[in-house]
Structure formats: structure tokens, C-alpha cells
C-alpha positions, 0 to 999 in steps of 0.5 A: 563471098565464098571466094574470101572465105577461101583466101582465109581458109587458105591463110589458116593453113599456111599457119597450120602446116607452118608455111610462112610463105603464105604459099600453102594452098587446100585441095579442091576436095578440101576446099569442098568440105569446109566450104560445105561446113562453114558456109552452107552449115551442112553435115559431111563424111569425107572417106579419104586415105590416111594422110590425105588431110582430114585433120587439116579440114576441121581445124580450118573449119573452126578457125573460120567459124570461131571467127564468125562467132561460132561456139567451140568444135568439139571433136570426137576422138577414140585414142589418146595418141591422136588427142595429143597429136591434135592438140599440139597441130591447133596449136600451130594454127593458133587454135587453143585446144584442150581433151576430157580422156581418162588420162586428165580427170584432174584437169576436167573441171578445170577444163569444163570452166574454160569451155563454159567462158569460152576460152577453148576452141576445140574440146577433145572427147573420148567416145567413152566419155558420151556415156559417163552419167556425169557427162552425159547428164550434166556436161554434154547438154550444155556442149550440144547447145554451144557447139559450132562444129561437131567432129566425128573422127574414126567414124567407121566406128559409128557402124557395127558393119565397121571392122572396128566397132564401138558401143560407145560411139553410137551414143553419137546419135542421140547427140546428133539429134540433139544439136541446134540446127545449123550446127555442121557436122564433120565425119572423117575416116580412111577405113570404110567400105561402101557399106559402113559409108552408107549406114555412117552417112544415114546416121550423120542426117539424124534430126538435120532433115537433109542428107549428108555430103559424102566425099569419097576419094581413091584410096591408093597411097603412092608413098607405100611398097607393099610386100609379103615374107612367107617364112617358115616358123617364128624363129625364122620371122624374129631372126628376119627380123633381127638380120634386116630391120636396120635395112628398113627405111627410117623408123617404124612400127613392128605389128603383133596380134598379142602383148605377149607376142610383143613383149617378147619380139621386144626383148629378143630384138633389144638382145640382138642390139636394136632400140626397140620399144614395147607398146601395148594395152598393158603399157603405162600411159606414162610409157607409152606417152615415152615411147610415142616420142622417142619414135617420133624423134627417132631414138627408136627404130621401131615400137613394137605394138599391138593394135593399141597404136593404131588410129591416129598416131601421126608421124608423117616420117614414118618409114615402115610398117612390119606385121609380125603375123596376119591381122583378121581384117584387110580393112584393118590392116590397110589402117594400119599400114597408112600410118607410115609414108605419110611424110615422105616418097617411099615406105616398106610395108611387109607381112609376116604371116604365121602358121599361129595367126588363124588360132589367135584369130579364133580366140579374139572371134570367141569374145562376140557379142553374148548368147540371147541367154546371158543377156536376158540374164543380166537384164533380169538381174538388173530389173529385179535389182531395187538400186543401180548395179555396178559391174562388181556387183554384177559379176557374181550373177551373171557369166560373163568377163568384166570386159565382155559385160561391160560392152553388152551393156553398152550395148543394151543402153544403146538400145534403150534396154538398160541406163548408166546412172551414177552407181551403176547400171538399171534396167529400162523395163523397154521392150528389146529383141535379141538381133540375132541376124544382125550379130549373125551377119557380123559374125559372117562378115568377119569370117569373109575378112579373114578369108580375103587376108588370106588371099591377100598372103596369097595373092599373085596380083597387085597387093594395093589393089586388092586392099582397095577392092576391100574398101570398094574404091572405085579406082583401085589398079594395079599400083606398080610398086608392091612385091608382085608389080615390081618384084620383090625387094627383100629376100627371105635369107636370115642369118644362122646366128640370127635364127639360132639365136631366135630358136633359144629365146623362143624355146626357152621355158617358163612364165611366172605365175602370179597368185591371186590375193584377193577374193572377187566382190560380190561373193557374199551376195551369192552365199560364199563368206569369202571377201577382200585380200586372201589371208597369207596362210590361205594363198598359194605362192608364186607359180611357174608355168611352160609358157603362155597359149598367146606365145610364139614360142612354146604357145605353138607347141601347146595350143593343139594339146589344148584345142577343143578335139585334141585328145587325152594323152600321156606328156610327151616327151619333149614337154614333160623335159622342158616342165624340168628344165623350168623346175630347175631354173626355177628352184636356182632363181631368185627366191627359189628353194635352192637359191641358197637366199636367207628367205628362201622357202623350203624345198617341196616335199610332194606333189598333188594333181588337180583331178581332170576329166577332159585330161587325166591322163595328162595332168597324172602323167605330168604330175608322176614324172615330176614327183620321179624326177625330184624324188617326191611322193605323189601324194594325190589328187584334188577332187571334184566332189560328184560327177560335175566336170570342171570344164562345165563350170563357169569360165568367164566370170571370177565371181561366177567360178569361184562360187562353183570351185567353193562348192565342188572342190575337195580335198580326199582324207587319204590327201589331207593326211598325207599333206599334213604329214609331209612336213613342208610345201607341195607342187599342185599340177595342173594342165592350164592356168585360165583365170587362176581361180582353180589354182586358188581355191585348190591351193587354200583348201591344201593350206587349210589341210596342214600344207606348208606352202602350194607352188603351182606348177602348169603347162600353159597359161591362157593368155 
């Protein structure tokens, strides 16, 4: 039998890699996995490098199993970018595949009634959607039942020991428990240690009774040159970049840890003559659906991304991968660099570390999992609630970000302490513990990744075999292909118009500096009678600042004025100028009072500081430079009524911040007057923007005080 399930596993590949010889032939080991799965009906994790033909494994699988009366496959899958992948490769083997994702919801009904007549043969999930109420409640059962073969893609996400993590994908694990028996079940990554393989594998026999195959193959990728470019300062990493990426083979990927970091390559690299495009988590999908196919048809050299393209973008052409600064995990960035050589002999893999990477590393680490406090917080927020709690309504209670509450939740349902409904979230009143040495661990553990990049930076040795080592591959050896086997292929040269060039763009000041103009919901439930759009006379007007702390420009020269033990100063000399140049540009530019514009507004006539008590000295001295140079009065300062400094109010929460900036902010009478009586628009200065919620309640009690319009004006924005 097996042997004509194989000639059929075999004839299905042909049509999926487009061979129409009939020639096409599986892999012993990928041979084994659908034998496991469409005979033997068994549960498998298959660790294999990028490439390797995961993919082709699961549509051969369900072409076999549909043929055999199987429901649908369902494939679990984190990004868009893989589900359009997917859906156009089953095409070709004649699999009829559709997606439930956040880009489609007006397609989902229609979607689900096709599924339910059993027209579908693979349906495509975000993990998101296992915990959406209306999935989950009324979708998901009936998908569980008819299922014939579940996917579970990226599976290290299953693992919170994985370098990537998901709440929402260890929702898995009650939908495991839940399938029929006999229904097959298929784990695939390319980014699991020995660790994140075994808790994945035991959590893949949940509810089967028996456990899980694992095939587990080296990890080498013999299409990939790995080097490293140790350059001096960002200039030189973007004018290396503008000398030599038409040298690179093919089309490619430029990595960035920021948006803001890309954004600006992006610009830099087009003013240099180069088709690049930007994609990021603030790219419109629509853009980024752009962007992904002019690289794969090359119309682009490169797309300058951050992780937002990561997992599953397939170009088997691809012919380089360029970090510009060091990801935090050698597992992440083996993940990252398998997206190129996947189609051809040869692919440039080259790093460029900078001096910046460790404080954005620090930055991402800081956003971990909440202290036991908040959390139990919220929980009693929600237990004491009569209704589910949406995150708007939350927000005003408890601490915390929309987005870092909105994953401990996650978390917590996981756990059993807390149920998304429709409308919100309840708690379960189940008992839970705080895990403290479990998020201690994690917290370890990413500290032990970041030092194993920087030995991978450092590193005389062969590069593969390190990153192999990372992932415990048994099999790793030197590679003789990387930069310390074969030597190096690229030198660190750049051209002094390249880097003069690169210097300008990134010593060139100024971000704008949008106002907020609508209040956070929920402030009437905390006693603050403040809702909805921010009236006109109320708000502050566009805003300038230096630059942003995430910059790879003047973000390296501001963050150690902001670091936690930095100390209070005047402004230096160099920062206090470029604030005037950005002044300057700013009262010329489009919209600005010297613009000559019928609509412009009218030129400031004072400036007003923000009182400070971890930086005085600096905001003061930044606000009397300004007030000389443009022949302002200074007109005073914003307070903080009492003794409660700024830097203990809450930071993470809009909601949160405004309530207490409503509270303790005030305007002196010798202010007032003066604002009244200055006859036109003030600058508000301030050290930095965060949230922008200081800027506005400032800006409104200014307004409200007799002042014509408030331009704040800061050093850096956090971003």
C-alpha cells in the first residue's frame, strides 16, 4: 500500500513544484512525515532549515487525505505574507485554498459557508483568530470536528522558551485537545533549539495518547556566505550601504530593528539612486501587499524591513540578506537570513552592527511580561466589574499600554484566570499564580541570546557553525564559506561622497510633532470630564522636535542625555544650535509663521518650559537659549502642583497619565497673566515627547489661560 501512496505522494509534487516531467521526487525524510501523517494518522514536528520543503509536506499530505475522504487541512499560520504565499503554491497542485486574517473580514462568511459545503481543502488561520469570542466559540468547534489534518506552522511559537512567543498560539492546545482521534497533526519550524523541540513535541501529544514524531534535520544552508562588517558609526553603515548594494547579488532584504530606522535608510538609499521600498508594522497592507511583489518580481533591490517581514516570506531567489544593526537572538536572525538562497547556489548574508543596538535591545527587553502588581490589578478590575471589560474601558484602571495589556491578557486566559467574551474580557475567579521563575527564566534567557550575538559579531570561528550550535544541531562544522572559512568578500571602503552625503541626512534635524486631538476613553469613569475630539481652542498645534530616541541619527546623540543615571545639565552647545536650525526650518516650511502663507499663523511671541524635576536645568537652559536667540520673553514655567514629580506619574497608560496630568499640572498666576497679555502664540519646551499627554494637557490649560496658540517644541521623541 504504502508504496502506491508514495507513487501518489510523488505525482502531487510534480504539480506542486510545476514539473510536468512527472520527474519530481520527495525526500526520504519528507517521505517520512506524510507517511506518518496520511497512513499511520500520527502527530509530527518536523525541525528543518528554511527551505528544506516544509510546506511541500502538508499540501502532499492533504491532497492525499482529501482524496481519501478527509475534511479540510487547516493550517495555522502567523503572517499574511506566508497565507498569500500558501495560497497561491496549493493552487498549483490543484488544492482550492482560502484564509480567515484580519486583512478579509468581509470575506469570512462567505469564506466559512464554503468550508461547511466542503468546497475548501485547506483553510488558513491567524493564531489571532483561535481566541476571537465569535471564532472561537461558534467556528472553531465545528472546524475541530471536520478537520483532517491540522498545521501548525512556525510552531516555536507554541514555546514561551521560543525567541518568538505568542499567547495566542498556545490556544493550540485546547484545540489539540479537542480533535477527533485520528486526526494527524503536523508542527513544522526552522528555528528550535533542543529545548523549544521538546516542550513543542509534548505539547503536540496533547489528548493523542501517544507521543509525537520528531524529525529533526541539520540545519546548515550551503546556498549562504555569512559575513560580518564591523563599521564605525551609522554614517559609514549607510554610505556602505549606498557604495555597495547593487554589488549584492539579485534582490534582497536590508533588516532594521526600528520603523524609524528604516524609514530613514529607505529615504537615504532612494536619494542615492537605489529602487528600495520600506516595509514595517506601519506600512499599509495594501503597501505592503506592493512591496512584496515588486521584490518578487524585482522591480526593487532591496525592501527595507523590520521584523514585520519575517516568517514566511518566500522568494526562493532571493539573493541577500543585509542587517543594518544586530538582532537580539542568534535564532532570530538564523530565521531571518534563511529567507535568502532558498532558490539559488549562492546568497550574501552580511551584518552591520552598531554601537546603538544594545540600548534599542534594552528598550524592546523593558516591554516583558507586567510585575505581579499589575497583573493582579487588572484581575480585580475585572472581577469586581459586573460586564465584560474591553481594553478602552480598562485602560483608565489599570497601568499598562494597550498593547502590553492586551498580551497579558492573553496570557491570563491561557492560563484559565480571565475569558475573552464578546465585549470584552471577564475574570474566571480560578485561582492563578504569579510565575515568577518562569518569566525569570525568560528574562535570562534573552540576556544569554543577546550575549551569544555579540560573540557571533566577534567571533574568529565559523559563523554557520555557531548559529548552528544556537539551535543545538547536532551536526554543525565549519561551513567554508563565511568571512572567517573563506575570507572576506567585501571590504569596509565607502566613498567620501557616499558618507558625506550619509552624514548630512543623518545629522539633519527635525521630527514633526503631531498633537493629540482626541481625549483616551474611559476618562469620565475615573473622574476626569474630559471625552472625545479635543476642541480646536484646546489643542496644541503641530509640534517640532530634535529627533527620535529610535534614530540612527540624532537618536545616538540624544539617548545618553536620557539614559536612566545620566545627569542633569545645561544643553550643550551642539544640541542647543541644531534646536535653532530646526526652529529655523521650521518657521520657513510649509505652514510656518514666516512661510509668507495666506494661512499662516502668527510668529510666537514667548516661550514657556515645562517644570522638570529630573532635568530642570536642562529644559530651563534649552528654553533661555531659545527665548535669546528669537528675541522672546521667557515667560515662565509650567508646574506641577505639590511635590509630586513627573517621572512618578504613570507612563504606560493614556488613560492612566492624563487622569494624574489633570490633576497636578498648573498654570502660576504671574504665567497666566503674562500668556494673557503676550498677545499671540508661545513655544512650550520640553526635554522629551513620550506619550504626548504632558504636551497636551499643558498645551490646554495655556490655551484655556488667554494664549493664542501652543507650538511645542522638544529634544527627542520616544519612539
Amino acid at each position: 500500500m504504502n508504496a502506491d501512496l508514495r507513487a501518489q505522494a510523488d505525482s502531487v509534487l510534480a504539480r506542486l513544484v510545476g514539473d510536468r516531467s512527472g520527474t519530481a521526487r520527495l525526500r526520504e525524510d519528507q517521505w517520512r512525515a506524510i507517511e506518518a501523517l496520511v497512513a499511520d494518522r500520527r502527530r509530527a514536528l518536523v525541525v528543518q532549515r528554511t527551505g528544506w520543503g516544509k510546506s511541500a509536506v502538508y499540501f502532499v499530505a492533504t491532497s492525499l487525505l482529501r482524496a481519501r475522504g478527509s475534511g479540510p487541512t487547516v493550517i495555522v499560520s502567523p503572517l499574511l505574507a506566508l497565507m498569500r504565499n500558501q495560497v497561491d503554491a496549493a493552487a498549483r497542485a490543484g488544492i482550492h485554498a482560502r484564509t480567515i486574517n484580519s486583512a478579509n473580514p468581509e470575506e469570512w462568511e462567505t469564506i466559512q459557508a464554503e468550508v461547511a459545503a466542503g468546497e475548501v481543502d485547506v483553510l488558513l488561520v491567524s493564531p489571532e483568530r483561535l481566541n476571537n469570542p465569535e471564532f472561537r466559540d461558534q467556528v472553531l468547534p465545528k472546524l475541530a470536528a471536520a478537520t483532517g489534518l491540522l498545521v501548525v506552522d512556525e510552531a516555536h511559537c507554541i514555546s514561551d522558551w521560543g525567541h518568538d512567543f505568542r499567547p495566542d498560539y498556545r490556544r493550540l492546545r485546547t484545540m489539540l485537545a479537542d480533535l477527533p482521534p485520528g486526526v494527524p497533526v503536523l508542527a513544522t519550524t526552522a528555528t528550535a533549539n533542543a529545548r523549544v523541540t521538546a516542550d513543542v513535541a509534548e505539547q503536540l501529544g496533547t489528548g493523542a495518547g501517544t507521543d509525537a514524531l520528531v524529525l529533526r534535520g541539520p540545519l546548515d544552508r550551503e546556498s549562504l556566505s555569512l559575513a560580518v562588517l564591523q563599521l564605525p558609526d551609522n554614517p559609514h553603515r549607510l554610505a556602505w550601504l549606498a557604495d555597495h548594494l547593487d554589488e549584492l547579488p539579485g534582490s534582497g532584504i536590508v533588516y532594521t530593528l526600528t520603523v524609524a530606522a528604516a524609514e530613514e535608510v529607505t529615504a537615504y538609499l532612494r536619494q542615492r539612486g537605489h529602487a528600495v521600498a520600506s516595509y514595517t508594522g506601519r506600512t499599509e497592507n495594501a503597501d505592503r501587499m506592493q512591496a512584496e511583489e515588486d521584490l518578487l518580481a524585482n522591480r526593487v533591490k532591496a525592501l527595507v524591513a523590520t521584523s514585520a517581514l519575517g516568517m514566511g516570506f518566500d522568494k526562493p531567489d532571493l539573493g541577500f540578506v543585509v542587517h543594518l544593526g544586530s538582532p537580539s537572538s542568534p535564532i532570530a536572525y538564523y530565521q531571518q537570513v534563511g529567507r535568502a538562497g532558498r532558490g539559488v547556489e549562492h546568497a550574501e548574508v552580511l551584518l552591520l552592527p552598531g554601537r546603538d543596538d544594545e540600548a534599542i535591545w534594552q528598550y524592546f527587553a523593558s516591554v516583558a511580561f507586567p510585575p505581579e502588581e499589575q497583573v493582579r490589578r487588572t484581575l480585580d478590575v475585572l472581577a469586581r466589574s459586573d460586564r465584560p471589560m474591553s481594553l478602552p474601558a480598562l485602560e483608565p484602571l489599570v497601568d499598562l499600554r494597550r498593547t502590553r495589556l492586551e498580551t497579558m491578557l492573553k496570557v491570563l486566559d491561557v492560563d484559565g484566570a480571565v475569558h475573552r467574551v464578546k465585549g470584552g474580557w471577564t475574570a474566571t475567579g480560578q485561582p492563578w499564580a504569579y510565575d515568577a521563575e518562569r518569566y525569570a527564566w525568560v528574562a535570562r534567557q534573552r540576556a544569554a541570546e543577546q550575549q551569544a550575538m555579540r560573540e557571533y559579531a566577534a567571533t574568529t570561528r565559523c559563523r554557520m557553525e555557531f548559529l548552528r550550535r544556537q539551535l543545538d544541531d547536532e551536526e554543525a562544522a565549519p561551513c567554508g564559506r563565511c568571512d572567517n572559512c573563506a575570507g572576506a568578500r567585501y571590504t569596509a571602503d565607502v566613498s567620501q561622497a557616499a558618507l558625506d552625503s550619509a552624514r548630512g541626512e543623518l545629522s539633519r534635524p527635525g521630527v514633526e510633532l503631531e498633537p493629540r486631538r482626541m481625549w483616551p476613553t474611559g476618562l469620565p469613569a475615573v473622574g476626569v470630564d474630559l471625552k472625545g475630539r479635543i476642541p480646536a481652542g484646546e489643542q496644541a498645534g503641530t509640534g517640532r522636535a530634535l529627533g527620535r530616541l529610535s534614530d540612527i541619527g540624532w537618536g545616538n546623540r540624544l539617548r545618553p542625555m536620557f539614559a536612566p543615571q545620566a545627569p542633569d545639565v545645561r544643553v550643550p552647545d551642539d544640541v542647543a544650535q541644531a534646536v535653532v536650525s530646526v526652529l529655523a526650518d521650521w518657521a520657513r516650511g510649509p505652514g510656518g509663521w514666516a512661510s509668507g502663507a495666506p494661512d499662516a499663523p502668527p510668529r510666537p511671541v514667548g516661550v514657556v518650559a515645562m517644570a522638570s524635576r529630573t532635568r530642570p536645568q536642562l529644559i530651563g537652559s534649552l528654553a533661555a537659549r531659545i527665548a535669546e536667540v528669537g528675541r522672546m520673553p521667557l515667560l515662565g514655567t509650567v508646574e506641577y502642583a505639590g511635590d509630586t514629580p513627573e517621572f512618578g506619574l504613570p507612563s504606560s497608560n493614556s488613560a492612566q497619565r492624563v487622569r494624574a496630568l489633570h490633576q497636578l499640572l498648573t498654570v502660576p498666576r504671574e504665567l497666566a497673566d503674562a500668556v494673557a497679555g503676550s498677545g499671540g502664540p508661545v513655544l512650550l519646551v520640553d526635554d522629551r515627547a513620550e506619550s504626548g499627554w504632558t504636551l497636551a494637557v499643558a498645551a490646554r490649560l495655556l490655551r484655556k489661560a488667554g494664549a493664542e496658540g501652543v507650538f511645542p517644541l522638544v529634544l527627542a521623541v520616544q519612539q
